[in-house]
N, C-alpha and C positions, 0 to 999 in steps of 0.2 A: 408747513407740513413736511418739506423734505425733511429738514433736521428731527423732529419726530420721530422718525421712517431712519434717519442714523443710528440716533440715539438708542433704539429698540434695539437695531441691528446689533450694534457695542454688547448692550445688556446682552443680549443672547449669547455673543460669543465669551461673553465674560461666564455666564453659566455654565457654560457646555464646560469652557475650564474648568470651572471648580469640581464640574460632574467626573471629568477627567483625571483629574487630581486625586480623588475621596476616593477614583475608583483601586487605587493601587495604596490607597492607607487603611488600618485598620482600626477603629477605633474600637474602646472598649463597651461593652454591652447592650452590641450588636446597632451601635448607633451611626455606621457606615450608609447602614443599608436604609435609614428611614433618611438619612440626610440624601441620598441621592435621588429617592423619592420626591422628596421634595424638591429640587430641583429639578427635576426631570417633570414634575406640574409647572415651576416656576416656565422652564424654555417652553411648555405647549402654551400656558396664558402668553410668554412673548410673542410666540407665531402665529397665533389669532392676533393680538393687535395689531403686528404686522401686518395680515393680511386684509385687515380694516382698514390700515393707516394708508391704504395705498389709493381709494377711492379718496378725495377734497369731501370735508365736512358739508359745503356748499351744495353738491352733487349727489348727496345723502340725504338733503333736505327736500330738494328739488326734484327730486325723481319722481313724484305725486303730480306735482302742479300743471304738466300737460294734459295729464290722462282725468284730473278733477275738471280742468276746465272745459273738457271734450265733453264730460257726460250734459252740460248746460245744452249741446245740439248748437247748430247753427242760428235758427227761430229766435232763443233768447238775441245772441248779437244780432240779428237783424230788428230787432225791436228796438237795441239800445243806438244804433245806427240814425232809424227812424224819429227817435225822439233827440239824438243829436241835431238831426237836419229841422225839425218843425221846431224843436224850442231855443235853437243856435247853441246849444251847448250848458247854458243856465236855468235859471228858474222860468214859469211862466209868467207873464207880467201880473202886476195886483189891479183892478179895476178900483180907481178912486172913486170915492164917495164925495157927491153932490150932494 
């Protein structure tokens, strides 16, 4: 993920140059100004993914699974507790047939 979170960083500053650049050339009909437009979109999509890329993938997934497993209440795991202690963890036994 760090390299990621480089690699953007690069990108960005590589745009901002070219924004920099385009801003003191003149092209002909009037294509200065939509080329810097577009770059100037391109560096905002790099600084949102930047600012994603800083939170781990894992940590973005995970951010549910305490608050999911809350809503079950305590009751549920005392139940599953209980049926660990009476049936030792497995199935119930089968009663063979005579």
């Amino acid at each position: 993920m760090a390299s990621t979170r480089v690699e953007l960083a690069t990108l960005k500053r590589l745009l901002t140059e070219a924004d920099l650049v385009l801003s003191t050339a003149n092209l002909p009909e009037n294509r200065t100004a939509r080329c810097r437009e577009l770059l100037g979109a391109a560096v905002a999509l790099t600084d949102d993914l930047l600012s994603q890329a800083k939170m781990p993938a894992a940590a973005l997934l995970g951010r549910k699974g305490g608050s999911e497993t809350a809503k079950r209440g305590s009751d549920y795991f005392r139940q599953l507790a209980a049926k660990r202690k009476t049936r030792a963890g497995g199935r119930p036994r089968t009663k063979k047939a005579e």
